[in-house]
N, C-alpha and C positions, 0 to 999 in steps of 0.2 A: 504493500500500500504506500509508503513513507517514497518507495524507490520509484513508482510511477506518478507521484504528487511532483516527486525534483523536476521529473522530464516536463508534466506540464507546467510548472513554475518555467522552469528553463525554456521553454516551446515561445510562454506569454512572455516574458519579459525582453528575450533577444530577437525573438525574429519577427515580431508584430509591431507597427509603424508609431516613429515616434511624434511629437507635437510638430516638430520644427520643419516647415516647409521648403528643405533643399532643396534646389533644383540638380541638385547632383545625382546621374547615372552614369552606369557601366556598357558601353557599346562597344563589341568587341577587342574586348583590351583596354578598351579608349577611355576617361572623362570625360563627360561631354557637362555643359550646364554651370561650371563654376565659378563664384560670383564672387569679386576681390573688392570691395564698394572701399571708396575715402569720406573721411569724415567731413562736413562743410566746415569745418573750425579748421580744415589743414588748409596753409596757405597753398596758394598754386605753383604746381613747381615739376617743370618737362622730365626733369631727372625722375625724379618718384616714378613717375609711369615708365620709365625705362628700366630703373632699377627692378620695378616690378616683376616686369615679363622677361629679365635675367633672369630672375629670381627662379620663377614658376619653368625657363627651358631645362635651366641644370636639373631644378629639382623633378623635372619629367624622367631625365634620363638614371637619375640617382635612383627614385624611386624602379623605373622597371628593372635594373638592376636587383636592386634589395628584395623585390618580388620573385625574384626565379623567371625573370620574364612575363609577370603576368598582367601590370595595370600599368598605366602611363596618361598624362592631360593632352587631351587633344584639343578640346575648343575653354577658355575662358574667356571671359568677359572681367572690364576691368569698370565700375560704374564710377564716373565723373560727377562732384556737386556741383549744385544748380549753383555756388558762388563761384565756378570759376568762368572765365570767358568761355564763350562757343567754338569750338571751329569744326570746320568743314566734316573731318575723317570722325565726328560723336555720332552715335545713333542713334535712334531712341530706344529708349526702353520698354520691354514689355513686363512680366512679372516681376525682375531681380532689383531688389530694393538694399537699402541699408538694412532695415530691420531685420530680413532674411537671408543676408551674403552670409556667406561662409566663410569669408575673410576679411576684418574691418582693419582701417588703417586710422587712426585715430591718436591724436595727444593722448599720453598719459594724465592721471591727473594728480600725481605728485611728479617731482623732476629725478626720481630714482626709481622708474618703473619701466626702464627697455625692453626688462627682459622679454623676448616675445615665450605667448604664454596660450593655452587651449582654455577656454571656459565648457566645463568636462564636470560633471556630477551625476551623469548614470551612471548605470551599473555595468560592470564587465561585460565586452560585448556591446555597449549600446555609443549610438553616436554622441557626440559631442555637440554644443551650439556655436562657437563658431573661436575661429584665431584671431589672435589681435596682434600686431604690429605696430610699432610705433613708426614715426616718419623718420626720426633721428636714427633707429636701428638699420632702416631701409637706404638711406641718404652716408652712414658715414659706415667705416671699415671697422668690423667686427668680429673679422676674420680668425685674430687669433685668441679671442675670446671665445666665440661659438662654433665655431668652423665655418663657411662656406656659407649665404644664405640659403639657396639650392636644399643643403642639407637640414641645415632648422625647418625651411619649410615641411619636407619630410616626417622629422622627428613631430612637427604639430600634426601633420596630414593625420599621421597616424591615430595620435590621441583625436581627432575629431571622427575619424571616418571608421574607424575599427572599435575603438572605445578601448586601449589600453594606455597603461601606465609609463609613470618614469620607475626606471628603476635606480633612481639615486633617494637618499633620503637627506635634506640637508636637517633634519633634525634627530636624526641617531643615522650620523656620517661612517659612525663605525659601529661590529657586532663581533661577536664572541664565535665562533667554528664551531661543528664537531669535532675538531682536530686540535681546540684549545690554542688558537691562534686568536688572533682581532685582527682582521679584515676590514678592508673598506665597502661599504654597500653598493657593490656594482654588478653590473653583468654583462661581459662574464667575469668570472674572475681570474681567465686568463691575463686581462689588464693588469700592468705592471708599476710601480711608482714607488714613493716614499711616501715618510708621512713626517711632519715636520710641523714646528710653532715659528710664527714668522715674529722677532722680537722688536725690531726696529728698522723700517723703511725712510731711502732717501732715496728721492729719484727712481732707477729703474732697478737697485739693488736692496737686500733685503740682507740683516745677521739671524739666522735662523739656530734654532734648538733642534734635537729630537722628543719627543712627544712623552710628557709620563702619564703615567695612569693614574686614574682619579682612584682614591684609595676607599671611593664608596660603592665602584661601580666594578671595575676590574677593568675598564673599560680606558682608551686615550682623555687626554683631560680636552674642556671642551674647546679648547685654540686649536687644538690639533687638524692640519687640515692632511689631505690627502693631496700627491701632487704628482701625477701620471706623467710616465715617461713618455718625451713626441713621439719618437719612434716607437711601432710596435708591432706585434705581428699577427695579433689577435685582432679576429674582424669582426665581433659581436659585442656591444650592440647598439644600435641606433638607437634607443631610449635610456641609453647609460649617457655617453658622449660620443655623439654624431661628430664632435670636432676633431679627432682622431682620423688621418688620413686614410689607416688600415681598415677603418669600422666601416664594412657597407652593407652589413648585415643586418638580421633581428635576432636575437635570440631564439634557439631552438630547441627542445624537447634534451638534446644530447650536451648543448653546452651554457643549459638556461641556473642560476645560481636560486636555487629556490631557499637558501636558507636567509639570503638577504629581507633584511627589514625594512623593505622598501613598499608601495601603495598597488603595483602587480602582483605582489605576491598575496598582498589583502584582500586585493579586488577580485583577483580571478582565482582563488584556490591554489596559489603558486602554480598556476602554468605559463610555459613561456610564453612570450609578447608572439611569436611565429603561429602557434597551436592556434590563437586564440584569431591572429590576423586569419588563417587559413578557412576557420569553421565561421568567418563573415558572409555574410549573402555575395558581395563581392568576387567571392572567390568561388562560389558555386556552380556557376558561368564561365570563370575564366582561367582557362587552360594555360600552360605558357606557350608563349608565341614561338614558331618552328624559325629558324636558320639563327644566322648570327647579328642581324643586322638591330641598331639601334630604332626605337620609333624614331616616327616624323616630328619635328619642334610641335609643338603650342600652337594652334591659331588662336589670335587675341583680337576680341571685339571692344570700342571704346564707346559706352554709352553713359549719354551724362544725361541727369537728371531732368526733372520737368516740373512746372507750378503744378502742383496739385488738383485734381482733377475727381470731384466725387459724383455720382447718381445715388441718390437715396430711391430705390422702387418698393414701393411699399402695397402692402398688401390691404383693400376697401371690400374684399369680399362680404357675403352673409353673414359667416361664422364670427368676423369680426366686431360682431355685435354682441357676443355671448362676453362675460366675466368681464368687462371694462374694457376691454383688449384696445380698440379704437382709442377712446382716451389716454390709456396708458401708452400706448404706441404717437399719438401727438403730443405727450408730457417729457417724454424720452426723447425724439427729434428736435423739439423746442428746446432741450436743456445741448442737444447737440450742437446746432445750431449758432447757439447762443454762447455756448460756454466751451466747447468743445474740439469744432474744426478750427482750425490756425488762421489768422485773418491773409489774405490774400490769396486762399485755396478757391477753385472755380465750385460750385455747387448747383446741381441740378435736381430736379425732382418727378417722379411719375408715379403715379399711382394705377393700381390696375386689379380685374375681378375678371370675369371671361374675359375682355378685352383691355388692353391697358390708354392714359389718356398720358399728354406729357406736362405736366400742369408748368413748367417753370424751364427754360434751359440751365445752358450757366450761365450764374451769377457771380460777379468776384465780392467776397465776402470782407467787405472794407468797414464797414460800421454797421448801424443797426437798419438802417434804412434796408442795408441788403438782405439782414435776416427776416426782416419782416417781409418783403415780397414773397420769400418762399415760405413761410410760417400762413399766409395766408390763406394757401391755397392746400391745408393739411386738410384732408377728410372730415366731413363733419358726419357722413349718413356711411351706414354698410349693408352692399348690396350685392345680388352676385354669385358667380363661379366662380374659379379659381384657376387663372393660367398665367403660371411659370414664365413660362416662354416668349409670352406677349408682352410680360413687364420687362424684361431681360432686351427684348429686341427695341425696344419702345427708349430703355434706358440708353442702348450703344447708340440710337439716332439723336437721344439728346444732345452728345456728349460730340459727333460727328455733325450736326447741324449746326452746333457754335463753334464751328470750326477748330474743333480740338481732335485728336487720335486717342482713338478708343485703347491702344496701346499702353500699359502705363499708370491709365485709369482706373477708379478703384468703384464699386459700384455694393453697397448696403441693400442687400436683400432681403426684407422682414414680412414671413408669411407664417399664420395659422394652418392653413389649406392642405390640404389634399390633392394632388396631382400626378398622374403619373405616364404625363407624356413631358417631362423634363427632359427625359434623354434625347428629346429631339432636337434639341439647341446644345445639345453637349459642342458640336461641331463648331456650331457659331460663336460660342463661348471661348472654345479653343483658338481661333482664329480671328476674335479679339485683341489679343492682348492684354487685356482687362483681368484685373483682381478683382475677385467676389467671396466679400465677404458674408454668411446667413446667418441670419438671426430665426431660432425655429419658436414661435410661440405656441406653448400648448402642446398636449402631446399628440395631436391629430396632425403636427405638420409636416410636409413629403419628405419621406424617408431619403430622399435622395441629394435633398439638401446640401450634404456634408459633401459629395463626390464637387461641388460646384467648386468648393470651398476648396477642397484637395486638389483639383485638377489644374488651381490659378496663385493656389499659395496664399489664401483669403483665411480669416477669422472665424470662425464655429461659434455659434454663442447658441445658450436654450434658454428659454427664461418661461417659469411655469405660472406657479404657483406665487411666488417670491415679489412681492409686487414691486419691488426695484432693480428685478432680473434685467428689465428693458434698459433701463439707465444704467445700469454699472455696466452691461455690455456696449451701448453705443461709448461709453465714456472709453473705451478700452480702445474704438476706432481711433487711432492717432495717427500724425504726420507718422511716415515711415523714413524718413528724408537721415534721423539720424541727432536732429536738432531738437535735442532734450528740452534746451531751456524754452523752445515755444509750446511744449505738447501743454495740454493741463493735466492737470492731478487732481485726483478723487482723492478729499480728505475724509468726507463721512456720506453713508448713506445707509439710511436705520429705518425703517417703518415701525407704527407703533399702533396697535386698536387702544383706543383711548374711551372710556365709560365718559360717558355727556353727564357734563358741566366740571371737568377732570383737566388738571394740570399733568403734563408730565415736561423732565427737566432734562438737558444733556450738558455737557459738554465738547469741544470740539480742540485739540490744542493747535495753534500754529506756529511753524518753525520758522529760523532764520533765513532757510532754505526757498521760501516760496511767499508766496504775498501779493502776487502781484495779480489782474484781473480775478479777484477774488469773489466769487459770488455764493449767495444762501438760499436755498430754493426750498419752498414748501409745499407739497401737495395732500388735497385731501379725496373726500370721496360724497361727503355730503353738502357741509358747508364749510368757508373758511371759518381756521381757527383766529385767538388770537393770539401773535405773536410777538413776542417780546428777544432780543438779540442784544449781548454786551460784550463789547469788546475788555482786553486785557486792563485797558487804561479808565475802566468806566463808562464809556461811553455809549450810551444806547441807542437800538433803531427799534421804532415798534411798527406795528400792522404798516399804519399809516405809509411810510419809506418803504414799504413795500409793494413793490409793480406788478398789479396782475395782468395777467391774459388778455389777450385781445378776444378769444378764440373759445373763451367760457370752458378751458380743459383743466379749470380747475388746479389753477397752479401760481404762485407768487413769488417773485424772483429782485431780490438785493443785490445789487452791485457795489461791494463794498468801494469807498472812496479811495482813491489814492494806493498808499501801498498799505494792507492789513496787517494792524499790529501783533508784535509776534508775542506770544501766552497762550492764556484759555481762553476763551471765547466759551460764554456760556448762552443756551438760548431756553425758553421758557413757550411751551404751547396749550393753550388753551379751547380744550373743544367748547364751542359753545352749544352745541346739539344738545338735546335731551337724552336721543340717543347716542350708542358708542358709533365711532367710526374709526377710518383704517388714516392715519396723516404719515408722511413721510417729509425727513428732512435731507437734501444734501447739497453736501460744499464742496468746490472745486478753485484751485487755485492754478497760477502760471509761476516759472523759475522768478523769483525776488527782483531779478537782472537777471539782463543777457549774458553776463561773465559768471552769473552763481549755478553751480550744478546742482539741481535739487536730489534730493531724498525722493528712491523713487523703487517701486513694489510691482514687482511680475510673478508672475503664474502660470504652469502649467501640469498638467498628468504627462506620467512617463510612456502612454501611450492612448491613441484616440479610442483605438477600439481594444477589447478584453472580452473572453470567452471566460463563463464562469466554471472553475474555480481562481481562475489565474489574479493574482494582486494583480494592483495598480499603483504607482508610486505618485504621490501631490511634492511638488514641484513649488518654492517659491523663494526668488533671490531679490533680496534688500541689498542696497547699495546707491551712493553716490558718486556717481562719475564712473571709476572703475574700481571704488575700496567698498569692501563691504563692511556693511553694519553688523554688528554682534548685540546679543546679550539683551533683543526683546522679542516683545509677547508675537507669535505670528499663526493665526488661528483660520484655517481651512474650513467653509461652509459648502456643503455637498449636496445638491436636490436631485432625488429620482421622481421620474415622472408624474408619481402621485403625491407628489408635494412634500415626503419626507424628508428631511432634513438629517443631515450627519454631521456632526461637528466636531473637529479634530486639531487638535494643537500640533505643529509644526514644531521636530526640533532641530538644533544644529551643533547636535554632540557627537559627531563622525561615529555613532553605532545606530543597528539596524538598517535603516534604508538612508541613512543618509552618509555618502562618502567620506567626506573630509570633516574635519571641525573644526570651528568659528572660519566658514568660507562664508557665510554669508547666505550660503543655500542652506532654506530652511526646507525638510522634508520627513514624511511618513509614508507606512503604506494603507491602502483603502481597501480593506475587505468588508466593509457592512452594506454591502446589495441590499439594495430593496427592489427587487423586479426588476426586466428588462428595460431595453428601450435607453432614451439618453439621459444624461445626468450634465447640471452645469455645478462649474466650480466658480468661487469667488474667495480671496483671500484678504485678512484682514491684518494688517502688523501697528503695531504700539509700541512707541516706547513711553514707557513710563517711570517716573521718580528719579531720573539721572540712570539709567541705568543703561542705557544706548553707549555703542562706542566705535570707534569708526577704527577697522584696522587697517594697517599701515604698513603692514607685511606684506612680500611678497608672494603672489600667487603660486599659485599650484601647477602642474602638469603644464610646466616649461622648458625651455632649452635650457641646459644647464651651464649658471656661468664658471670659467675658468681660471683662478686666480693667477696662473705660470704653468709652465709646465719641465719636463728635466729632459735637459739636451745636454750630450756629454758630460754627464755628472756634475751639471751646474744649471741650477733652476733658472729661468726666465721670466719673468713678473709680466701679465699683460697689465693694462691701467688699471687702477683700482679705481670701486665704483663707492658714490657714496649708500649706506648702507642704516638700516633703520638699527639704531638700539631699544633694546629692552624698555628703557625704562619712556623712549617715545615712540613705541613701537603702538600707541590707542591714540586716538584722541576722542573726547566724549561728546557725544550727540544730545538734543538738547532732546525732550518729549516731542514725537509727532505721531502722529495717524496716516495712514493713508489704506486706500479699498482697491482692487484692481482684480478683477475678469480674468478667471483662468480659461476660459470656453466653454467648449461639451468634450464629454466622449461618452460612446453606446456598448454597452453591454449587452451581452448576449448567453442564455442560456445559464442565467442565475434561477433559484428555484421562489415559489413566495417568497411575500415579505413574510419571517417567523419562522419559513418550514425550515434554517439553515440545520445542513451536519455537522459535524465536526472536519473539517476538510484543512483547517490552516494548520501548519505546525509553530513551534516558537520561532524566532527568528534566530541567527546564527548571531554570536556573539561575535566581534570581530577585533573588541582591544584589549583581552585577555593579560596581563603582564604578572608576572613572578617574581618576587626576591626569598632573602631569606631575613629571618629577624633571628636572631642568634642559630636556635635549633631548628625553627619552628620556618614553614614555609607561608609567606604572606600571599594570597594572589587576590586579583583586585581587577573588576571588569564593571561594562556596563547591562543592567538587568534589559533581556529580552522581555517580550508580555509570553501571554498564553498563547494569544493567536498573532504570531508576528513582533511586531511592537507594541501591541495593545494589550492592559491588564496586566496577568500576577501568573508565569512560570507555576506549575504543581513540581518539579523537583528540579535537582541539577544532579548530573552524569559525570565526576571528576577523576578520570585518571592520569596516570603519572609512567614515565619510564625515566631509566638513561639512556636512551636510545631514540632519536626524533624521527628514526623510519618507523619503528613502533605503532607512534601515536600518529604520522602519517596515514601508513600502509595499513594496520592492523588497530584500531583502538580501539575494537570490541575486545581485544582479548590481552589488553595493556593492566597492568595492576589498577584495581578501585578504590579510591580514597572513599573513606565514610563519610560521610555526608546529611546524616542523620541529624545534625544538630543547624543545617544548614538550611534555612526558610524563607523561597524565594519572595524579592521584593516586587514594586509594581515596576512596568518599563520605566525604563530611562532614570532608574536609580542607579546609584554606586554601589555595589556588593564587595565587602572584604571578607574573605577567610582565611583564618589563619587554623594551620595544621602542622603534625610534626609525618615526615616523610616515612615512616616506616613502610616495608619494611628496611630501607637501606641504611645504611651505615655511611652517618654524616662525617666527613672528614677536609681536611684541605684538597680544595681540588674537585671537593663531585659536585656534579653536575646534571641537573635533572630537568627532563622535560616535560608539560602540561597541558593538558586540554580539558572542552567542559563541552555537554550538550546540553538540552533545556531540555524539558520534558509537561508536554501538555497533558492533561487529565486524562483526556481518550486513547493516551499512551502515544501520541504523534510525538515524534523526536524530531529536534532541530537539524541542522548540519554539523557538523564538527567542528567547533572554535579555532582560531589561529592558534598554532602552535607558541605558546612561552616558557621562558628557556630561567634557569635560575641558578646561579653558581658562587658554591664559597669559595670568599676569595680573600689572603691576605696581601696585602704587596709587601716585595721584598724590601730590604731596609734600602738598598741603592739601584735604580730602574738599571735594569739590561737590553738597551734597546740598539737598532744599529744605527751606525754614523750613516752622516748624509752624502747621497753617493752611493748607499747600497743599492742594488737593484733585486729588489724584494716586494711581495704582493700583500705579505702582511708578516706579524712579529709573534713569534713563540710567547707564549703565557708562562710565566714563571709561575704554576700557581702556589701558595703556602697556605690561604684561609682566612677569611673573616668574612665578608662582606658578600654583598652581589648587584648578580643586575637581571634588569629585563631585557627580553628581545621577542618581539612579534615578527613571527615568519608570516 
């Protein structure tokens, strides 16, 4: 049972489509579709584009190499901002946007973040969301730093397109052997070099030490760096140091270093980076190519941007007279409108039931004058059949009769209905260029929806029951262009049934971060309330300052003045009804300034669609600019069709489903189905009481930098980079709010809501660590739940060897620690235990290794924990290590006894 649960776990998680709409395919060998976008903040500059598509020919040839012959880029596109001049050889574009390129070229937003880096948070096996490159990496020589940019390119390809690891750790740089050696965390470990403390730098030289061991750890003390000899002969492996001339390999099954403590061996079960690349979809298709010859270079398309281009086709049919839908649907465009597209975007509008009408072309959206022309003309009656097709064609001639190219264009599809001659305009859709994104209302709307959505790279939203579904999802439609500080931000959106003649009270905080076109929007259902609003400094707006509708949809809208003071904002509503009614509040603001990077909240599932039993992984990364935030509240609200609600806290403690910790990716996994059909996500993050912080560290799954390297038994120092310390390695964020639209994904083949079995197991523990406390063995991990990361573990499985193939190969039949006194906690606690190792015989020198399973009630067992490793250790009274100039891979352990360490394999 446990062994065909893994397969479909492993079936749903790796090979079923993830959120992010690459345009990236495999055509005989070939990449076709890949999208390198620059940021509108980089200045203009001929080099950059050149350097680029160097860039992208080496790394063609680099990579089909490292493949065995089997992938290579045939066609990229390089997409140009709408800030730089025009010329001749741009094209336009059709889907590939900033939002969705694959490879953005972007400022850093501190001045010590070159390093180019993969934004990478699934799971082993799954793609990545996209590479980032600075322009300063791109523009100056970095050669002997990273190697070749060809090869970096490569070393990222990989973490985005395959979904593996680096196999360096810069935060346990070194580890302990079987063989009682300290190693540096590489692979392979054919890799050769010293290890050395650099004591004092002038210029390009360094007086350097050899390394002593920390007398807590057994382990090098933490200055100690690792310093790889240039010359080498070992060709493995691209995700260790691609900068190595020998290295043009990946690691493979024969010479992969599984005992390293490196985030490969975490992610994927220690298999090698090659195993893992091979069993890609990629590779299932593509054979290697027969004779000797290299591919063809790269063809590169240059398409630069375009003013924004939207059609709103909205759905007047019959049905939309049932639940508010109509009003709700004209309270959600009016806030779009208004608050939400970028001012100087084109906007057009068409409404349609059997047949569609084109109420509005485009309009450039310069002030208010231009949102009301098309706020006019929103549906007031709903009548009708329901055709797809009609609005869709009706939308591309608005958009071609104001002499715009439907290419490029982005087109808001919001339908209740039933239809299911959609696929007749699949073709014309296709042959658009147009992005469509659908908004599905209610659970009657065409199933087919989402293919619209998939086939153009367009947005998924459901909005049911949730009476602010429709609003948080249009709020989610933003410029794609790249230009943060114009999008707006959803700071709040709450509904509330209120009993008539009933106060109810909020808050709202604002940050330093944003303020600017600030607005408060109230909607009710029966009659207005009244409304009371105060800013941080006192100052109040009531009913009166507040601007209702033209359009009688029941909705009132504050334009705060100027720039909104940053605090709490509190507001106060008052139903005047006798009866209760349903009111809804929300606020949306713009970046503070064009120079401030706001605070800003994304969302999504680790995949659109899911066959029941398979998880779902929720998805949501906080961050400013390119640092992320740590250390708040970030809380996942989940609707299945029939309005049920699932609410899940987000964490970002690198166990269970979430990768790293404090990256800023907050995540869980979703197993409470409630029936088939679609579900939307929305996420909600907080900070609250100072407890926000903004890290400053560098990212994850990057190219790794090089400080020197040993030539002729004398080190060579590339530049040194400046480098975050400890103690300013945060800075702290002030309280903010913000809401943001994960989309839908559909489910299939869940059972009732209630009828669940027992189908999940615990989750696999993954940060496992060991020491010793005199006699006594301490280990210390983070608690799985029962079912995954949710709830409270029924036991835990602890055994022990001296031998890590043991607990590898065999750890059913490895020694069992008692564990009877051992009572698990709820997820995402801390678990300590402390035990004495019998039955071995504790002395200087042993060395033992650890693992744990979880164990759910219905007797479903988890996976097997990362292996941790625990060794007494005294150091010698005078370190014996070798002089600089050995050529050595690592250093014999003297060991005598006292101490130890951890190591996750």
């Amino acid at each position: 049972m446990v062994l065909s649960l893994y397969a479909i776990l492993f079936l749903a998680l790796h090979l079923l489509p993830g959120m992010k709409s690459s345009m990236v395919h495999l055509n005989k060998n070939g990449y076709d579709g890949v999208v390198i976008a620059i940021n509108p903040s980089v200045p203009e500059d001929e080099k950059l584009v050149q350097n680029i598509k160097e860039m992208v020919t080496e790394a063609s040839t680099y990579l089909f190499h490292a493949t065995k012959r089997r992938v290579y880029f045939r066609n990229v596109s390089i997409l140009i901002p709408m800030t730089w001049k025009s010329k001749s050889e741009y094209l336009m574009p059709k889907q590939e946007s900033y939002d969705q390129a694959d490879v953005i070229v972007a400022n850093p937003y501190l001045k010590y973040g070159d390093d180019p880096y993969t934004l990478q948070y699934g799971q082993c096996g799954e793609k990545g969301k996209y590479i980032h490159f600075t322009p300063n990496f791109l523009l100056t020589n970095n050669l002997p730093i990273y190697g070749s940019r060809g090869r970096v390119f490569v070393h990222e390809w990989a973490h985005l397109r395959w979904g593996i690891f680096d196999e360096y750790n810069v935060d346990q740089p070194f580890y302990i052997s079987r063989r009682n050696t300290i190693e540096a965390t590489r692979c392979s470990t054919h890799i050769t070099g010293i290890n050395v403390v650099f004591k004092e730098c002038q210029g390009g030289s360094c007086i350097t030490r050899p390394c002593r061991r920390d007398s807590l750890t057994g382990l090098y003390e933490a200055k100690c760096t690792f310093i790889p000899e240039k010359s080498q002969t070992a060709k493995d492996s691209i995700m260790f140091m691609q900068s190595l001339s020998s290295v043009t390999e990946f690691c493979t099954a024969e010479t992969h270093n599984m005992e390293a403590p490196n985030l490969q061996n975490k992610m994927c079960n220690r298999r090698s980076t090659w195993d893992v690349i091979k069993d890609s979809e990629d590779f299932q298709n593509a054979p290697p190519m027969t004779g000797t010859d290299s591919p063809p270079h790269p063809t590169f398309s240059l398409l630069k941007s375009k003013q924004r281009v939207v059609c709103l086709v909205l759905d007047k049919s019959g049905s939309m007279d049932s639940e508010d839908r109509l009003f709700r649907m004209n309270q959600a465009v009016e806030l779009y409108l208004i608050q939400i597209i970028e001012k100087g975007s084109l906007v057009g509008m068409v409404t349609f039931e059997s047949f569609a009408t084109i109420q509005n072309y485009l309009t450039n959206i310069t002030d208010e004058n231009a949102y009301e022309k098309i706020t006019a003309n929103l549906p007031q009656a709903a009548d009708g059949g329901t055709s797809i097709c009609s609005g869709l064609s009706a939308g591309f001639q608005a958009i071609i009769q104001s002499n715009q190219s439907t290419s490029g264009s982005e087109i808001v599809l919001l339908t209740d209905g039933e239809d299911n001659q959609i696929s007749l305009c699949f073709e014309e859709v296709k042959q658009s260029g147009a992005i469509i994104h659908t908004i599905a209302l209610g659970p009657a709307a065409a199933k087919e929806l989402e293919t619209l959505s998939n086939m153009t790279g367009g947005h998924r939203f459901y909005a049911n029951k949730d009476i602010n579904g429709l609003t948080d999802a249009f709020s989610r439609i933003s410029s794609r262009s790249g230009s943060i500080t114009q999008q707006a931000i959803q700071l709040e959106s709450k509904s509330f049934t209120i009993p008539g003649k009933k106060w109810i009270n909020g808050t709202v905080p604002v940050d330093s971060t944003i303020g600017n076109d600030t607005f408060f929007v109230v909607t009710w259902t029966i009659q207005k309330p009244e409304i009371l609003l105060q800013d941080p400094k006192g100052t109040r707006y009531e009913t009166s300052d507040f601007k209702e509708d033209k359009l009688n949809i029941r909705s009132a809208r504050l334009r705060i003045p100027g720039i909104a003071e940053t605090g709490t904002w509190t507001y106060h509503l008052l139903n005047k009804q006798a009866k209760s009614q349903v009111l809804t509040v929300t606020m949306t603001a713009r970046a503070r300034s064009p120079t401030t990077l706001p605070v800003i909240a994304t969302a999504h599932m680790s995949q659109s669609t899911t066959h029941y039993p398979s998880p779902v992984i929720v998805y949501a990364q906080v961050s400013q600019g390119f640092l992320p935030v740590l250390g708040i509240n970030v809380t996942a609200i989940i609707e299945s069709e029939d309005g049920h609600q699932a609410i899940l806290e987000l964490w970002d403690n690198g166990a269970g489903a979430d990768t790293v910790k404090n990256d800023g990716i907050y995540s869980r996994y979703f197993t409470d189905f409630h029936g088939n059909g679609r579900y939307s996500l929305k996420v909600h993050a907080q900070a609250k009481k100072n407890t926000a912080r903004l890290s400053l560290r560098q990212k994850q799954n990057k190219a790794l930098y090089m400080p020197g390297y040993l030539e002729n038994g004398k080190i060579v120092l590339n530049p040194p980079r400046p480098d975050v310390n400890d103690d300013t390695a945060e800075a702290e964020v002030e309280d903010f709010s913000r809401l943001s639209s994960g989309g839908s994904f559909i489910v299939s083949g869940a059972p009732p809501a209630g009828s669940h079995t027992h189908v999940f197991p615990p989750g696999k523990i993954t940060d496992l660590e060991a020491k010793f406390k005199g006699d006594q063995i301490q280990l210390s991990w983070t608690a799985p739940g029962n079912v995954l990361d949710k709830g409270k573990a029924n036991s835990y499985i602890i055994r022990i060897s001296k031998h890590f193939q043991d607990l590898q190969e065999d750890f059913d039949n490895a020694a069992l620690v008692n564990t009877s006194s051992l009572t698990p906690k709820e997820a995402g606690s801390i678990e300590v235990f402390e035990f004495k190792p019998e039955p071995f015989k504790i002395e200087n020198g042993t060395k033992i290794y650890f693992a744990i399973q979880a164990i759910h009630e219905a007797n479903l067992t988890s996976e097997v924990s990362n292996i941790a490793q625990a060794i007494k250790f005294i150091p010698p009274q005078e370190s014996s290590v070798p002089a600089l100039g050995t050529k050595t891979s690592a250093t014999s352990l003297a060991i005598l006894g006292l101490a130890v360490v951890l190591s996750i394999f």
